[in-house]
N, C-alpha and C positions, 0 to 999 in steps of 0.2 A: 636252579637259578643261581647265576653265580654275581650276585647285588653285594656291595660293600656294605658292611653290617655299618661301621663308624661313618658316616657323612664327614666328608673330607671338607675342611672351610678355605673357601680361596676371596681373599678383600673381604667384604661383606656377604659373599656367599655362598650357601653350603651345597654337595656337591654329591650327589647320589648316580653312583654308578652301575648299570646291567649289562657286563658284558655278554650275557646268553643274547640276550634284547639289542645290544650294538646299541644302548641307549645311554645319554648323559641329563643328565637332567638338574641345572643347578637353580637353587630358589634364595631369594630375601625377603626383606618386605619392604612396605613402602605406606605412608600414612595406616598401617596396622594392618594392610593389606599382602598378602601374599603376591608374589610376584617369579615368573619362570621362566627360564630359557631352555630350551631343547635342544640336543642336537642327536641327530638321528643316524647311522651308518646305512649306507646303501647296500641292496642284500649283496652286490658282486664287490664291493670296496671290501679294505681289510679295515677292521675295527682297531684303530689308534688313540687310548685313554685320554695321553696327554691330548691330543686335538680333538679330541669330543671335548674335555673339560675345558681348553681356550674358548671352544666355540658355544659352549653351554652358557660361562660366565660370561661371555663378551654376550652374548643377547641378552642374560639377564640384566646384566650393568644400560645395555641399549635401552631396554622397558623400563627402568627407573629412571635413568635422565629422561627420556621423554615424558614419564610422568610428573618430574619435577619440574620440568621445561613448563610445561602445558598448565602448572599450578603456577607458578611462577610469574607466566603472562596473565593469566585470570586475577593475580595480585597487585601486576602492577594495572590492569586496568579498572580493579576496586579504588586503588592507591588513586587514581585521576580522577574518575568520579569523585570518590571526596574532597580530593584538593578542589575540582572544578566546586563541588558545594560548601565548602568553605570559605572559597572566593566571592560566591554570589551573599551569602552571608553578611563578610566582612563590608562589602559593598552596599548592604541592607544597611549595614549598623554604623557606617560613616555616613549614609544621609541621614538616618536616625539621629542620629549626634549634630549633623551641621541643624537640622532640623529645630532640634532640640536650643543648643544656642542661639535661634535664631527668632525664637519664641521667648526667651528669655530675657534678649535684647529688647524684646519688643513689649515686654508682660514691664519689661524694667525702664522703658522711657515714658510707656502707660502712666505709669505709677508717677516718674515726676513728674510730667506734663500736668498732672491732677493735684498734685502738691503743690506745686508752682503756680496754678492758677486759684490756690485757696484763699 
């Protein structure tokens, strides 16, 4: 097997070559996870390093942004949900509050109406 002993690093990631195999195979990771792109020679193609390793990393690089893409929307739609329940909230706690005054007002003209009629 004639495999590169060093893993070759291209951007983020590294780069394992089998030319017996006409295989590339580069990996990163991605929230702690491993992540890989392949690229494979067809038995009657001629096996071309540089373009197994574009085409390695370019799918690896593919599989991360889409896993980042796809965490990304899952955040921004955590991110609404709570705004949405932070809004009902705040709306809880301004009638609480007008509520609140409004008891106050009333607990306070209580009070002098009974004063005033002593």
């Amino acid at each position: 097997m004639n495999e590169v002993q060093v893993p070759m690093i291209y951007g983020h990631c590294r780069v394992h070559v089998d030319s017996d195999a006409k295989v590339v195979v580069a990996t990163s990771t991605y929230a702690g996870k491993t992540v890989r792109g392949v690229a494979r020679c067809l038995p009657n193609d001629e096996f071309d390093i540089d373009k197994g390793i574009q085409l390695a990393v370019y799918r690896c690089n593919l599989k991360v942004a889409d896993k980042r893409q796809a965490r990304a929307c899952r955040k921004v739609k955590e991110a609404k949900l709570a705004l949405y329940e932070a809004q009902v909230f705040l709306d809880k706690m301004l009638d609480y509050r007008a509520q609140s005054v409004f008891d106050y007002l009333s607990a306070k003209d209580d009070l002098e109406d009974i004063e005033t009629n002593v």
